[in-house]
C-alpha positions in Angstrom: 0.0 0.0 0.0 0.7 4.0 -0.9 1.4 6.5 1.7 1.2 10.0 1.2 0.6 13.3 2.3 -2.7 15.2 0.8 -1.8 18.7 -0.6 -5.3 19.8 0.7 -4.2 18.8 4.8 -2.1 17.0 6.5 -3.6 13.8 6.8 -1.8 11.0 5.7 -3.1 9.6 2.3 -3.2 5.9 2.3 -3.6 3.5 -0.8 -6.8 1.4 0.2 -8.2 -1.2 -2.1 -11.8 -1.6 -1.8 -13.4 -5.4 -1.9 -17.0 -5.5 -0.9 -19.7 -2.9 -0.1 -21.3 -2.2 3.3 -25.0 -1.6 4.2 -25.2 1.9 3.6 -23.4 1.8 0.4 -20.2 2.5 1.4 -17.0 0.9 0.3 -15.2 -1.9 2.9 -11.3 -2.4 2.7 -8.5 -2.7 4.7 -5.8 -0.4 6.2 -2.1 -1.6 6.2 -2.6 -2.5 9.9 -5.4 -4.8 8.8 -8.1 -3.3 10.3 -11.3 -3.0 8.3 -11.7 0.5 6.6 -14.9 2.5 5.5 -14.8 4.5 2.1 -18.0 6.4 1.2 -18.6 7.0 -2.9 -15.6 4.1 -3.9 -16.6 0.5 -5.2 -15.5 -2.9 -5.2 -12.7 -3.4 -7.7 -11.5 0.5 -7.0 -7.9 1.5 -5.5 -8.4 4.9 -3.9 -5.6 7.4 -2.2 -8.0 8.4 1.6 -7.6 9.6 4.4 -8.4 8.4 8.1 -11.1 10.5 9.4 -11.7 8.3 12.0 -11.0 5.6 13.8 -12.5 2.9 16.5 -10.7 -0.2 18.1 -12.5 -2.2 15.2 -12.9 -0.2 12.5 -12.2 3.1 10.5 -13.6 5.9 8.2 -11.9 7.6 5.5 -12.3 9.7 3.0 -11.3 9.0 -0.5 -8.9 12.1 -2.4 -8.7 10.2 -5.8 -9.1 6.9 -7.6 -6.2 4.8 -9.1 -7.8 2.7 -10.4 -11.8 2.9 -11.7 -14.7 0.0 -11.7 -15.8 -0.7 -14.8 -19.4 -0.6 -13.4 -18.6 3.3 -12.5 -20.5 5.7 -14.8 -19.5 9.0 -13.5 -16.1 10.4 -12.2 -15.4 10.4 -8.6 -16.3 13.1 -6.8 -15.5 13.9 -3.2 -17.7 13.2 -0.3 -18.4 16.7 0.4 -19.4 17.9 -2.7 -21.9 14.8 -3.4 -25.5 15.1 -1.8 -25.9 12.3 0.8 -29.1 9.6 0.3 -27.8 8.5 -3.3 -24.5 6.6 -2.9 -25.0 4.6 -5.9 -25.6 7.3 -8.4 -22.4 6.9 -10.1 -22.9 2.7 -10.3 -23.9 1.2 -12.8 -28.1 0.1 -12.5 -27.0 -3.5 -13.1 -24.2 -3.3 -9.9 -26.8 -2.0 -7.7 -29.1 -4.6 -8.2 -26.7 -7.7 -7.8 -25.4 -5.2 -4.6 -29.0 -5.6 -3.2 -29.9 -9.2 -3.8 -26.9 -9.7 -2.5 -27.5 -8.2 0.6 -30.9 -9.9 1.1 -29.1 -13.1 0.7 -26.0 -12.7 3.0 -28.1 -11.1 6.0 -30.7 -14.3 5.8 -27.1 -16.4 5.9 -25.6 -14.5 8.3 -27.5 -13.1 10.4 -31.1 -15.6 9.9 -28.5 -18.7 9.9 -30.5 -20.1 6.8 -29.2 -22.8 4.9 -27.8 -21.9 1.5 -29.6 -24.7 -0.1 -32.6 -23.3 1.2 -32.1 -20.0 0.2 -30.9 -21.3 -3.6 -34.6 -22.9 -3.8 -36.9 -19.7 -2.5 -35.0 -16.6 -2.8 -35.9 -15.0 -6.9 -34.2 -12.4 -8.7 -34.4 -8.8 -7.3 -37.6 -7.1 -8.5 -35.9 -4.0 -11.1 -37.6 -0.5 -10.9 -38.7 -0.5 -15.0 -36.4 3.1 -14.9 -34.1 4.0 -12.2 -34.5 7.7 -13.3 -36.9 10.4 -11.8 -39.1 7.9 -9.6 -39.7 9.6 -6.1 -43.5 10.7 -5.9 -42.1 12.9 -2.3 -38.9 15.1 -2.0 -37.6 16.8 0.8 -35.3 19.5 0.2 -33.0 21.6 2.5 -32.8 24.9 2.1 -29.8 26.9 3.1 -29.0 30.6 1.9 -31.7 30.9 -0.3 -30.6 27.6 -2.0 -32.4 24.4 -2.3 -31.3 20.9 -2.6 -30.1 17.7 -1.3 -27.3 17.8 2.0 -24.1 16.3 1.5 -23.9 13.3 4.3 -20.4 14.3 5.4 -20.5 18.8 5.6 -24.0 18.9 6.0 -23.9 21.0 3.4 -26.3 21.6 -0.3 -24.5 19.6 -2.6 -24.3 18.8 -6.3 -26.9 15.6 -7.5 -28.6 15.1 -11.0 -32.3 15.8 -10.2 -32.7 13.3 -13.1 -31.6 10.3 -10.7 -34.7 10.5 -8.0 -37.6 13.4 -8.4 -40.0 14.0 -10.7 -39.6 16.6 -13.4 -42.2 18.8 -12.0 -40.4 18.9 -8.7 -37.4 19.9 -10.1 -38.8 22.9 -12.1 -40.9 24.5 -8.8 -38.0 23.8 -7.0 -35.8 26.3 -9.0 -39.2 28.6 -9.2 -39.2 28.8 -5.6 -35.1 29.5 -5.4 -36.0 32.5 -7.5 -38.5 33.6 -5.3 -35.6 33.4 -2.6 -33.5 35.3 -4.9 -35.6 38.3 -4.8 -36.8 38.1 -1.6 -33.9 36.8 0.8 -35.5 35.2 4.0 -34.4 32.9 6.7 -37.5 31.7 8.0 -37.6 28.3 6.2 -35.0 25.7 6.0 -37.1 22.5 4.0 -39.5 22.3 1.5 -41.7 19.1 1.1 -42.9 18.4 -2.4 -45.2 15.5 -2.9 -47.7 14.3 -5.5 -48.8 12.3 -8.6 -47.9 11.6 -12.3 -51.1 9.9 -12.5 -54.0 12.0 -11.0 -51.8 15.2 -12.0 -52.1 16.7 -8.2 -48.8 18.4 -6.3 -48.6 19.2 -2.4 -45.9 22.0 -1.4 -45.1 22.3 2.3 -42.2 25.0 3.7 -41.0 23.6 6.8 -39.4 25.8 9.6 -37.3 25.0 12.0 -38.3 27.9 14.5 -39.2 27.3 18.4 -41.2 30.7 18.8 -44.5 30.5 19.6 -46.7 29.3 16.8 -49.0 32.5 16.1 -45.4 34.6 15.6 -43.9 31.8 13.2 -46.9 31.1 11.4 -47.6 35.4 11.3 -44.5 36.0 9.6 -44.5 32.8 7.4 -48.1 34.0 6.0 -47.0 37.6 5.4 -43.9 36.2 3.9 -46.0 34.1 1.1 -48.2 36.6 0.4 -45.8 39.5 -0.3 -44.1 37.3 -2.4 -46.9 35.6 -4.0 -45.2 32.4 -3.6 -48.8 30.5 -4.3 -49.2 32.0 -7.4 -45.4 31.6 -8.6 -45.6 27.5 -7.9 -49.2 26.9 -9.7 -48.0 28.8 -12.4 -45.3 26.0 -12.2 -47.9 23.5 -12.0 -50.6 24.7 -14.7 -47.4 25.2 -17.1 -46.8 21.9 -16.9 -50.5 20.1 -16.5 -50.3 19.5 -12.9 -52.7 21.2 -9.8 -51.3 22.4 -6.9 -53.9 20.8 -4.3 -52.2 22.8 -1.2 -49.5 24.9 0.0 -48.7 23.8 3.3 -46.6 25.5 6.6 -44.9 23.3 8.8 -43.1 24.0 12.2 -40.7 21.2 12.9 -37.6 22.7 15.2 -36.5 19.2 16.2 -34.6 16.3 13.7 -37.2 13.9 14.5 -40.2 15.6 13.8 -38.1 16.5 10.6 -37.3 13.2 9.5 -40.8 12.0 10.8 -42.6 14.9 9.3 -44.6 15.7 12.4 -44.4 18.9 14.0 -47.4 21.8 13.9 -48.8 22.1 10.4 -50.6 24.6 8.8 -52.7 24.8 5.2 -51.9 28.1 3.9 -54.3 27.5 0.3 -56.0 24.7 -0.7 -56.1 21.1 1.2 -53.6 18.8 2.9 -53.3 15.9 0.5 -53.2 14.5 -2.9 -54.8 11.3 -4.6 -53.5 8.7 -6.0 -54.0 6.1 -8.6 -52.5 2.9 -7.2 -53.1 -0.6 -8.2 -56.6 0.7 -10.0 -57.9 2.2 -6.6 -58.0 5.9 -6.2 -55.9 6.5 -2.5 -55.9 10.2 -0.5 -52.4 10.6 0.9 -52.8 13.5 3.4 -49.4 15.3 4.5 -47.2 13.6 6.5 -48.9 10.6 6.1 -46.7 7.3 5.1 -46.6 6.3 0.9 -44.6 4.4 -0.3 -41.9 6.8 -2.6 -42.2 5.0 -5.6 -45.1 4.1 -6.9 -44.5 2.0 -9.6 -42.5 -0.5 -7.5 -45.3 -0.4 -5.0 -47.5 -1.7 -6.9 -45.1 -4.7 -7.9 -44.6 -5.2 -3.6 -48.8 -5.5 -3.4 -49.1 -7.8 -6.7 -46.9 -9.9 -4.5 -49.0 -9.5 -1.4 -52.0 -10.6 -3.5 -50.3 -13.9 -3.9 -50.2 -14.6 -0.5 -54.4 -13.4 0.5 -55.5 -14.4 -2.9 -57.3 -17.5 -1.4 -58.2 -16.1 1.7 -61.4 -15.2 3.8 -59.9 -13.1 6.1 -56.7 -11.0 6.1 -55.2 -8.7 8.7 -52.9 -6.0 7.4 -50.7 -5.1 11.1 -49.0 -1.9 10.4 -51.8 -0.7 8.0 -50.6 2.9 7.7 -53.4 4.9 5.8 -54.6 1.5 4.4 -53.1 1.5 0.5 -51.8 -2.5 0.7 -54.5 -4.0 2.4 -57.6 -2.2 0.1 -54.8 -2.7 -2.5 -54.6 -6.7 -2.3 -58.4 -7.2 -1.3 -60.7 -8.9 -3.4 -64.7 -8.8 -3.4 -65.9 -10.8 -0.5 -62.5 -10.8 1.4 -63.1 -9.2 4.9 -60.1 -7.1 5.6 -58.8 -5.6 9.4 -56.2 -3.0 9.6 -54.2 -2.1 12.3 -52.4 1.3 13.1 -50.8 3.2 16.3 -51.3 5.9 14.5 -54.7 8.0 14.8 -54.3 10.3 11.9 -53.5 7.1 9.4 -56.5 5.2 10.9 -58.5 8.7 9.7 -57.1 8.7 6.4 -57.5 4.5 5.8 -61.2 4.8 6.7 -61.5 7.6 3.5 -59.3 5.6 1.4 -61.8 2.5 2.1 -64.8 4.4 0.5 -63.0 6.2 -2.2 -61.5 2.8 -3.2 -64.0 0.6 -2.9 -67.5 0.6 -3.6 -69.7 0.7 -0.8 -70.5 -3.6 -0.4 -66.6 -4.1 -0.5 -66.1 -1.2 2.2 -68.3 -2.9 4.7 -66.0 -5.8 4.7 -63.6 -4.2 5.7 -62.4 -2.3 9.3 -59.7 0.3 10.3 -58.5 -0.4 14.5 -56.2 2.6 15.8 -54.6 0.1 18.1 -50.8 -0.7 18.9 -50.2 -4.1 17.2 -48.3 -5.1 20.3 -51.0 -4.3 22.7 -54.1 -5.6 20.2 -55.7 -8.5 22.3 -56.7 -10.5 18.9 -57.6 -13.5 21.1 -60.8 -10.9 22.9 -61.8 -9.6 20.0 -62.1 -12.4 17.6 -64.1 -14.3 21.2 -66.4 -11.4 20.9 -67.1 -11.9 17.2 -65.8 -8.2 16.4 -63.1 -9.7 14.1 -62.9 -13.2 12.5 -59.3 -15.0 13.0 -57.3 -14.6 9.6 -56.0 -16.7 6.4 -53.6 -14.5 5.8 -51.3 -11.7 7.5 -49.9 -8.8 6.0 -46.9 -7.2 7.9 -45.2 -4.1 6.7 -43.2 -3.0 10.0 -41.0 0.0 10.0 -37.2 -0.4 9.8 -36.8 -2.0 13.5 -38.8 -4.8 12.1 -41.1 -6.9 15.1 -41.1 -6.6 18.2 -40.7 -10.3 19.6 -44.2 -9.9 21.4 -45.4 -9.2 17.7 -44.2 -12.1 16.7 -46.1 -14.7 19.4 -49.3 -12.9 18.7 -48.7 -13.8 14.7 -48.1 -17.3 16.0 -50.5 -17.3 18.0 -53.1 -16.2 15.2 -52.4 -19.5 13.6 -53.1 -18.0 9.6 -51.9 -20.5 7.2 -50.6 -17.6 4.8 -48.2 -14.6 5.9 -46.7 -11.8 3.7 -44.0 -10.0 5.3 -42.5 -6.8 3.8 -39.6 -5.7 4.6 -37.2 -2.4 4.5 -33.6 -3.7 6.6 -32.9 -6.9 5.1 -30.8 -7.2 9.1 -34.3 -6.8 10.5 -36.1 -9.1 8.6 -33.5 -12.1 8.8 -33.8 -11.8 13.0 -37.6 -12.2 12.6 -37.5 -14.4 10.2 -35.2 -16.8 12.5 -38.1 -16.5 14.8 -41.2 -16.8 12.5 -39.4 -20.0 10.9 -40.5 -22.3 14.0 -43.8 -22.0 13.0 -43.5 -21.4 9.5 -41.5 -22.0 6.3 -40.7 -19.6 4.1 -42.4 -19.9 0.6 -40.4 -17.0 -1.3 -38.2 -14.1 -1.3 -38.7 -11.3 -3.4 -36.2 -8.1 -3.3 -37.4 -5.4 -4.8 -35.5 -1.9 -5.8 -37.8 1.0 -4.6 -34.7 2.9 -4.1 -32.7 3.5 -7.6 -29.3 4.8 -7.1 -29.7 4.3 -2.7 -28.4 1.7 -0.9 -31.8 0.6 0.9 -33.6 -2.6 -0.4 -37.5 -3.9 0.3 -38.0 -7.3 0.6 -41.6 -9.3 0.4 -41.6 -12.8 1.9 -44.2 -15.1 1.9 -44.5 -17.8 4.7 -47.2 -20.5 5.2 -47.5 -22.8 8.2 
């Protein structure tokens, strides 16, 4: 290996040669010592000159200065950490390398971390499901916006840095986007620092929200936020945008979100400046109302590939309980006439908005079959409610946890349940191997399915279909 010192700082520039990819993305290799080395943007097959940024008794992180020698499934130059927007580490590899990366993945955290036999795995697990084009497929951006500018944060400075808007959002984001910078441009302000766009190439219908990160007391923030839009005509500016283009802006949205996690959770107070506070959809056939904030799925197309999966599992079923129903799009998705259909949600807001979506998706014979419980899945006491005939025991299961996957209590209640069928969908292939270890007492797994959602990101869905 190379050492060197970098013109740019004194760090000592080490030659690293990078063999395997980690779970974010990032490149795996190994200083001189041995040790194992993280290298964000650099891909198996590469020989970089980086630099230790840091370091831990079993691993590092460094930063790569320049590549000696290129992967023939790179398609753009290298380009240093900090001046590539974070979220999109594979948007310089080639479409084909980021789908073996993710199947891979799948596979080597069921071996690994599930403890499944190869043999097994060779039998059930099929080829990666491919988004039909890896280019603008994100139905929901959210920007930061720093000095008047708007964009994507670099994961190292924190920072707006370059990406190619033609690698994740839709056109029509892009263009109000820059209309919105100009508005900046003429009328510097400070009081916003995101802006939420989200909407549909189908129904035609865009949802702006400007987020800001203020801990005043609401009545100022949302005061000066109001007199802000209006002197700038900022409404008028983005349906221009919209109309230009044959889209409707259905609502112009104000969020107050001072805190990370109500940013990355989009909670926080929230405000409709004009219009309404949510969008349709056109998803699987079935119109759907995705309300702001609410939880969608960011690329639609692939969606619908994850619930034509689903419907495999339910298709002979009586009964099917969707745990972790959200505002209710897979379940009403995947039923069929006559199925009765129970959703579950924590969340009172989604229940709200799954009830809607059941009579604007259905007609109203198939609504009654199905119900909407606002209920922690952990605490739902299935065993009481099926013994007072409010719910019927299920067929089939439909879990679609969040990134933590199940909680083990989760896990004896599906057991407990007894359905013949389950469908498990999954977005942390780690996650889903643990629960899978535990679901496979009970039952044997049928199938796995990855599927890209997630062009030119690291992250990978997974739908696996179990039976007892």
């Amino acid at each position: 290996m190379r050492q060197s010192k970098g013109p740019a700082d004194s760090l000592e520039l080490i030659e690293i040669t990078v063999t395997a990819l980690g779970s974010e993305g990032q490149g795996i290799g190994n200083l001189p010592s041995g040790k194992k080395c993280f290298v964000p943007g650099v891909f198996p097959g590469e020989v970089c000159m980086a630099a230790v940024e840091s370091e831990t008794p079993k691993y590092a992180v460094a930063e790569a200065r320049e590549i000696l020698k290129e992967s023939p499934d790179r398609t753009v130059p290298f380009m240093p950490s900090d001046e590539v927007s974070g979220g999109l580490p594979f948007a310089c590899l080639s479409y084909e390398a980021q789908l073996k990366f993710k199947q891979e993945r799948v596979r080597e955290c069921l071996l690994r971390i599930g403890g499944f036999d190869p043999e097994l795995l060779e039998k059930v697990m099929k080829p990666i499901m491919a988004a039909d084009s890896p280019f603008r497929y994100r139905n929901h951006m959210q920007y930061a916006i720093k000095e008047g500018r708007i964009g994507l944060l670099c994961a190292g400075s924190g920072e707006l840095g370059g990406y190619d808007g033609e690698l994740i959002e839709y056109e029509i984001f892009g263009k109000i986007k820059d209309a919105v910078e100009e508005v900046f441009d003429r009328a510097p302000t400070r009081l916003f620092d995101g802006l939420v766009l989200r909407g549909s190439l189908r129904t035609k219908q865009v949802l702006a929200e400007l987020v800001s990160p203020s801990d005043a007391p609401h009545e100022v923030v949302i005061r000066d936020a109001k007199n802000y839009i209006d002197s700038t005509g900022l409404p008028g500016v983005i349906k221009d945008v919209c109309e230009g283009d044959g889209y409707k802006l259905n609502g112009l949205l104000f969020r107050i979100s001072p805190g990370k996690v109500s940013k990355r959770t989009r909670s926080g107070f929230r405000a409709v400046i004009e219009g309404v506070d949510y969008y349709d959809e056109e998803f699987c056939k079935k119109t759907f109302r995705i309300k702001a904030g609410s939880f969608f799925q960011v690329n639609t197309k692939q969606a619908e590939k994850l619930a034509e999966k689903a419907s495999e599992a339910c298709s002979g079923a009586k009964v099917i309980y969707d745990l972790y129903c959200g505002c209710g799009t897979l379940g009403l998705a995947v039923k069929q006439k006559g199925q009765k259909l129970l959703g579950i949600e924590v969340v009172p807001e989604a229940i709200a908005s799954a009830k809607i979506n059941r009579s604007l998706s259905l007609d109203e014979a198939e609504a009654n079959e199905c119900e909407f419980i606002c209920k922690d899945v952990l605490k739902a006491d299935f065993a009481q409610l099926i013994k007072s005939g409010k719910i019927l025991p299920p067929d089939c299961i439909i879990v679609d946890p969040p990134r933590k996957g199940l909680d083990i209590g989760v896990v004896k209640k599906i057991e407990e349940l007894g359905a013949p069928e389950i469908c498990y969908i999954s977005c942390d292939p780690a996650t889903l191997a643990r629960d899978l270890k535990m679901l496979t007492g009970k039952y044997e797994i049928q199938e796995v399915t990855p599927a890209d959602l997630f062009p030119n990101a690291s992250h990978v869905e997974t739908v696996v279909l179990l039976f007892s």
